[in-house]
C-alpha positions as CSV (number, residue, x, y, z in Angstrom):
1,X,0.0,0.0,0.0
2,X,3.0,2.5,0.6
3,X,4.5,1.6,-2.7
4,X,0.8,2.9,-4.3
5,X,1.0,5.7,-2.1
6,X,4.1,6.8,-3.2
7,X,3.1,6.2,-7.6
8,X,1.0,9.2,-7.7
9,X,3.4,11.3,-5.7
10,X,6.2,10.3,-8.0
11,X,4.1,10.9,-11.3
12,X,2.8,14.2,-10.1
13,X,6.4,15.3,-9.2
14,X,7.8,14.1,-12.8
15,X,5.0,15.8,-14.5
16,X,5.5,18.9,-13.2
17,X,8.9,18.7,-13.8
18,X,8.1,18.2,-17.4
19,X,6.2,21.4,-17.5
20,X,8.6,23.6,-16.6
21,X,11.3,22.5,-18.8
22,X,8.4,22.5,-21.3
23,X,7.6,26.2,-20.4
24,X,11.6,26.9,-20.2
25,X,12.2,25.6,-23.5
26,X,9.1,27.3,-25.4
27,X,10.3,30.9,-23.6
28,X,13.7,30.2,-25.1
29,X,12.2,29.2,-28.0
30,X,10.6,31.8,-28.8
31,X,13.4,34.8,-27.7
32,X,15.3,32.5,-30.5
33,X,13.0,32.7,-33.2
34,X,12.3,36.6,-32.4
35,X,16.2,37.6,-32.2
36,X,17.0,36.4,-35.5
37,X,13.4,37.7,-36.8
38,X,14.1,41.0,-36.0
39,X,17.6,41.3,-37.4
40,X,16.5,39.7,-40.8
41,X,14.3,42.6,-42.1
42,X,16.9,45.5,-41.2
């Protein structure tokens, strides 16, 4: 019963792990794609 316990503790940690590097990437992501954006039309 401890080992069930501790799944959904696990899985909720892992997931919210995944969104923030999700979130960190797609803020990165998109300072990338404007950087080069803006210097392409000047």
């Amino acid at each position: 019963m401890k080992l069930l316990g501790s799944q959904p503790s696990t899985r909720s940690r892992i997931s919210s792990i995944v969104i923030f590097f999700l979130s960190f990437f797609l803020l990165i992501g998109c300072t990338d794609a404007t950087d080069p954006k803006e210097e392409e039309p000047v």
